[in-house]
C-alpha positions in Angstrom: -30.6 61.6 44.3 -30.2 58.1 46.0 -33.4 56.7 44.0 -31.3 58.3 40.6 -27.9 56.3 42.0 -29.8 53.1 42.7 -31.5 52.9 39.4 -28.2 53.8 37.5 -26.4 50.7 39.5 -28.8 48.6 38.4 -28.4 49.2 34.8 -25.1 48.6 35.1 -25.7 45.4 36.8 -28.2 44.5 34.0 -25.8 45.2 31.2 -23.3 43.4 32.8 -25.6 40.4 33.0 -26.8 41.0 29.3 -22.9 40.8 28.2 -22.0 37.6 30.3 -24.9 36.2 28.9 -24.2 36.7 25.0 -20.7 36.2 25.7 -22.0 32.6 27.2 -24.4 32.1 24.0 -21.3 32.8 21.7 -19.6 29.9 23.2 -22.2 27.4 22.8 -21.6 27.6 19.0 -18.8 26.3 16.9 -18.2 26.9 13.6 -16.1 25.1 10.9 -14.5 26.1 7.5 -16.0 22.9 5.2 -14.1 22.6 2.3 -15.1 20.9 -1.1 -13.2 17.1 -1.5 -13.4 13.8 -3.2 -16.0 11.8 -1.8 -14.3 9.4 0.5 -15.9 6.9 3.2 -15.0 4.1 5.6 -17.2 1.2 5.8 -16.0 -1.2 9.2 -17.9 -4.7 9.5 -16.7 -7.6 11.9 -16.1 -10.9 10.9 -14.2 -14.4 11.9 -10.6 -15.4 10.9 -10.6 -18.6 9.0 -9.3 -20.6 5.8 -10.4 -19.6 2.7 -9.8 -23.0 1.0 -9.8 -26.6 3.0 -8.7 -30.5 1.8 -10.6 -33.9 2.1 -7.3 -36.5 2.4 -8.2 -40.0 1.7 -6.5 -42.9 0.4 -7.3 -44.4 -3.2 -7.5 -47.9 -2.0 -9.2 -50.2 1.0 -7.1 -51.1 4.1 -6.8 -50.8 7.4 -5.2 -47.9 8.9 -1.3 -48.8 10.0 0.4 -45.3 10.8 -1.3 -41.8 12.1 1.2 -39.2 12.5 -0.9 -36.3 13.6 -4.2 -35.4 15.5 -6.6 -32.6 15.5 -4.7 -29.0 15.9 -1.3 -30.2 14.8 0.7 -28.9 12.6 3.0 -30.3 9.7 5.1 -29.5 7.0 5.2 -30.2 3.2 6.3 -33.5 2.4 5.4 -35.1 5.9 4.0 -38.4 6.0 0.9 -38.3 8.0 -0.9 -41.2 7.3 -0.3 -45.3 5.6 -2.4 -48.2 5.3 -1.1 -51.4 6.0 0.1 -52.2 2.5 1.6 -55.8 2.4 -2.0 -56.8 1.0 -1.2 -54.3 -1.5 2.5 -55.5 -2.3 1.4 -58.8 -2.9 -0.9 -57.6 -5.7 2.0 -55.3 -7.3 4.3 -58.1 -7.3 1.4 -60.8 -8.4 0.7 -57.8 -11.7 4.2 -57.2 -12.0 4.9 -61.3 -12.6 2.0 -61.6 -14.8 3.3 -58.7 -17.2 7.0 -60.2 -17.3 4.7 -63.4 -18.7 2.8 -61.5 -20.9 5.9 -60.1 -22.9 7.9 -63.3 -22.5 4.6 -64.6 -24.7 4.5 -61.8 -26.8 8.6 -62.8 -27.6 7.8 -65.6 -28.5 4.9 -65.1 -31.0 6.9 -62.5 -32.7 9.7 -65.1 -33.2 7.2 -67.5 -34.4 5.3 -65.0 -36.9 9.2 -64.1 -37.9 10.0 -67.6 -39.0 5.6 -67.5 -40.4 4.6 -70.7 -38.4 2.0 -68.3 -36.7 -0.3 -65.4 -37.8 0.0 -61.9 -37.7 -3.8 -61.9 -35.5 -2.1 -64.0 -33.2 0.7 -61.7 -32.6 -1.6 -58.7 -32.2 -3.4 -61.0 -29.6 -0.1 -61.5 -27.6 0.9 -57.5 -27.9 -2.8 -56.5 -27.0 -2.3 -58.9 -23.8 0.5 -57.4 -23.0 -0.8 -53.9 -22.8 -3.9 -54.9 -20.7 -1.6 -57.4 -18.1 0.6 -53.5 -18.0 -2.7 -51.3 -16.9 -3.6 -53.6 -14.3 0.2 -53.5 -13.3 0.4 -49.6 -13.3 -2.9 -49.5 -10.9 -1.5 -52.5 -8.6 1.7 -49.7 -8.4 -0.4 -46.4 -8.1 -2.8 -48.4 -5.0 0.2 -49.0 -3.2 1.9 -45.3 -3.4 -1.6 -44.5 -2.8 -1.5 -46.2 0.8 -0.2 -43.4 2.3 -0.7 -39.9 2.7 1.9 -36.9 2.8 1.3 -33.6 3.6 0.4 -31.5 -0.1 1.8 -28.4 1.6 2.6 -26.4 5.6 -0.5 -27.0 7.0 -2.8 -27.8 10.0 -5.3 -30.9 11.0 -8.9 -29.6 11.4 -10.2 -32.8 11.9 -9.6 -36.6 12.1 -12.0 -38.5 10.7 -10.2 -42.2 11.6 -8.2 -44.3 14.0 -5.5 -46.7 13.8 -6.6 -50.2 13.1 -9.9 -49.1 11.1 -10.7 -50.1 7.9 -10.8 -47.5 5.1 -13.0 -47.0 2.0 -11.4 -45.5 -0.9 -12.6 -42.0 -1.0 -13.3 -41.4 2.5 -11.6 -38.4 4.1 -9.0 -39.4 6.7 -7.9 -36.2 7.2 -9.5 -32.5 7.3 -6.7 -30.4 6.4 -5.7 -26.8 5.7 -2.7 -24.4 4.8 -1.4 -21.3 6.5 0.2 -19.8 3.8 -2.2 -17.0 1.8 -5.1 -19.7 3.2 -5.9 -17.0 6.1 -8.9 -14.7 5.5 -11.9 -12.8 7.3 -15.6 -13.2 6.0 -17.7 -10.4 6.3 -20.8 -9.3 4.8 -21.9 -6.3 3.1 -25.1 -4.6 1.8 -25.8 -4.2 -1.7 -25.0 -0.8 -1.8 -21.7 -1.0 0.0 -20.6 -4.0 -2.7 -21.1 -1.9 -5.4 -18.0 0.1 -4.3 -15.2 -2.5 -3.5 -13.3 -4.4 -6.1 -10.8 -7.4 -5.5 -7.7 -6.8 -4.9 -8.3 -3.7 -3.0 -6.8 -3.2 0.2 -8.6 -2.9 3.3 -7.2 -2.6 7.0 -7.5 -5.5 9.5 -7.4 -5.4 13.2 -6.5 -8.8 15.0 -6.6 -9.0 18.7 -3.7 -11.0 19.1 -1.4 -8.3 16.6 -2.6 -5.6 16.0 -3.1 -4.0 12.5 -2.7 -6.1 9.5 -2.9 -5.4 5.6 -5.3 -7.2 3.8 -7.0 -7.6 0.3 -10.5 -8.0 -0.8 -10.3 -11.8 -2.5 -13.4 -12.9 -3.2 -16.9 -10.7 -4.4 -20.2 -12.6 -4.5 -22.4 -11.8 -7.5 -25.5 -12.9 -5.2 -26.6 -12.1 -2.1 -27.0 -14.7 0.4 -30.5 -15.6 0.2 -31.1 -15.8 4.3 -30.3 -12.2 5.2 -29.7 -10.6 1.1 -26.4 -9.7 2.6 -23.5 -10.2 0.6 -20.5 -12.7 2.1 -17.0 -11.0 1.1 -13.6 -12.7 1.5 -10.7 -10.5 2.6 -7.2 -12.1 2.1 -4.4 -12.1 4.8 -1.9 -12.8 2.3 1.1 -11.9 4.8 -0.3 -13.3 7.8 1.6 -16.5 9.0 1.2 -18.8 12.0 1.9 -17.2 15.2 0.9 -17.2 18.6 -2.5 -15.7 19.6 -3.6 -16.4 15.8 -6.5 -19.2 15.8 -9.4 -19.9 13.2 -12.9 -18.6 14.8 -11.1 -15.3 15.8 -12.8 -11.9 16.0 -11.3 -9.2 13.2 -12.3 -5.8 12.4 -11.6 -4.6 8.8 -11.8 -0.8 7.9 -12.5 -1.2 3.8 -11.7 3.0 2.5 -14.1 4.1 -0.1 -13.1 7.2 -2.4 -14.7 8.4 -5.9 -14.3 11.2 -8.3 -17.3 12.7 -6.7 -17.0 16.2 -5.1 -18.9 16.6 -1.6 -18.9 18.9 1.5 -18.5 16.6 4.3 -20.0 17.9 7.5 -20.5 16.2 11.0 -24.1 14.9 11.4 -24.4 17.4 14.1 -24.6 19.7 11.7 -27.6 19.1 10.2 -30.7 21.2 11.1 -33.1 19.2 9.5 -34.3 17.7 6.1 -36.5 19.8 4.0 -40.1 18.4 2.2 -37.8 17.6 -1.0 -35.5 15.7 1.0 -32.4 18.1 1.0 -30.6 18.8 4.1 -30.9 22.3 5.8 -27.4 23.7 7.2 -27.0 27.2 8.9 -24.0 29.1 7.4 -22.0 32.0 9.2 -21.3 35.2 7.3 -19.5 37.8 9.0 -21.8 38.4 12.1 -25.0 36.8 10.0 -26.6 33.4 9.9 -29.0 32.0 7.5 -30.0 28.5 5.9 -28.8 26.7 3.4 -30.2 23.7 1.7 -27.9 21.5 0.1 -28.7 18.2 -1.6 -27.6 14.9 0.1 -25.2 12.3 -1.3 -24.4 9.9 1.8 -25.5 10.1 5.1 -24.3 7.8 7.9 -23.9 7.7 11.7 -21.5 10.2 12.2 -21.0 12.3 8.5 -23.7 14.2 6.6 -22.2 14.6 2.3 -23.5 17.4 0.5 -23.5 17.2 -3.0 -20.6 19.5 -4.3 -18.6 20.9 -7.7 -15.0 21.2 -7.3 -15.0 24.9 -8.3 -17.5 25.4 -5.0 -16.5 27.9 -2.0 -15.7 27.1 1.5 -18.7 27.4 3.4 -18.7 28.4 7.2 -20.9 26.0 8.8 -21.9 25.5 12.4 -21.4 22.3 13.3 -22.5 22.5 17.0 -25.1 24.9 19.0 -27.0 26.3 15.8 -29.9 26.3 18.0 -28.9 29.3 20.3 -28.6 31.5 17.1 -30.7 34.2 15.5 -31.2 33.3 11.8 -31.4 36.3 9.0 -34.6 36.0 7.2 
């Protein structure tokens, strides 16, 4: 009787053990309800804040360098005067030009008095008029190098570099001044692969994240038709058309942009921990829950990345009940 009692305890004991154990397998598993949607995607690349446009300032004639308003890092405003030559070189020419037009027309007076009264020709008339006009050119460029001698600021901006010093003699031509502006001049280069360019546009808007502040929105401004031809990456521009100068906001600054992709396609998008594995004709195989049952399913693949599997889809397709985690704890039906 006491074997009987012993061996009936330890069935008991066994069951019990059985249960807890299935009861632990069950919770090893999860399972999801996948729904069929629009294909959508998030592509995040890190780049630099910088300007998307820059300025060369120069002055149009030679001199030596009289005024310097502003050094490397300053800022200024529209209409500032930042730099002048010492221009009384330049006066004197104006006023040398200006004295040798006022000749030129007295002369031309006089000749059309003379042909009016015929005691000169009508060639020498067009000799005195031509003279004119030629004596006025040199005149307007005499005017235009002197307004020329200095430098004021073409918009809100800041110095990137000075190229001069006060005293030195300038070429005509020669930067002075490295300048930018901070007004829609603010954007973050990143670079994409060909198969991610083929599915932004300009214009669109992406999300940017700036140490200094945060979240900012931005736009896609610029999309290369080639690839640059070090890494065959492609260099994208995203516009900061709302981002103005504040503090903690510097050129050379680390940004993350978030660019959202979507099509009309139709996926099931399922995490990558889902997949069991990829079949000989490259499709992925997914185990599906059915009531109590679980079997494989082979589905073909549109996208795959580091952390989503997308199964090709119609919209008209069922929910599938996929499991996402522990698939490898379960029975499969044949």
């Amino acid at each position: 009787m006491n074997i009987f009692k012993s061996l009936f305890l330890v069935a008991i004991f066994f069951l019990c053990w059985l249960g807890g154990a299935n009861g632990s397998l069950a919770q090893n598993y999860a399972v999801e309800q996948i729904e069929v949607q629009p294909y959508q995607q998030s592509i995040t690349r890190t780049g630099r804040l910088g300007f998307k446009k820059t300025a060369n300032l120069s002055f149009k004639a030679s001199g030596y360098l009289d005024y310097l308003a502003v050094d490397e890092g300053d800022y200024f405003e529209k209409g500032t005067l930042l730099a002048a030559l010492d221009n009384e070189e330049l006066k004197a020419e104006k006023n040398r030009r200006f004295a040798e037009l006022m000749q030129a027309k007295r002369e031309y007076n006089r000749a059309k008095d003379l042909f009016e009264k015929e005691l000169n020709t009508e060639q020498e008339l067009d000799l005195a008029q031509t003279n004119v006009e030629t004596i006025r050119n040199v005149y307007q460029a005499a005017y235009y190098n002197l307004e020329k001698a200095k430098i004021f600021a073409p918009y809100n901006g800041v110095v990137l570099s000075r190229h001069t010093d006060l005293g030195e003699l300038q070429s005509p031509g020669t930067p002075a001044l490295s300048v930018a502006a901070l007004e829609k001049n603010w954007v973050v280069k990143i670079a994409l692969t060909d198969s991610e360019i083929s599915q932004v546009r300009l214009g669109q808007q992406v999300d940017v994240l700036l140490p200094s502040l945060g979240k900012v929105i931005g736009e896609i401004s610029k999309v290369p038709m080639m690839a640059n031809t070090a890494n065959n990456l492609f260099l994208v521009d995203v516009l900061l058309p709302k981002l103005v100068l504040e503090q903690g906001v510097v050129a050379g600054q680390i940004a993350q942009v978030t660019i959202d992709i979507a099509s009309n396609d139709s996926v099931y998008r399922l995490p990558i921990d889902a997949l069991v594995a990829i079949d000989d004709s490259g499709e992925a195989i997914i185990m599906t829950k059915s009531g109590d049952n679980v079997s494989h399913q082979s589905f073909r693949i549109y996208k795959l990345d580091n952390q989503y599997i997308y199964l090709t889809a119609t919209s008209n397709q069922p929910k599938l009940e996929v499991v996402v985690r522990g698939w490898q704890h379960l029975d499969v039906v044949k």
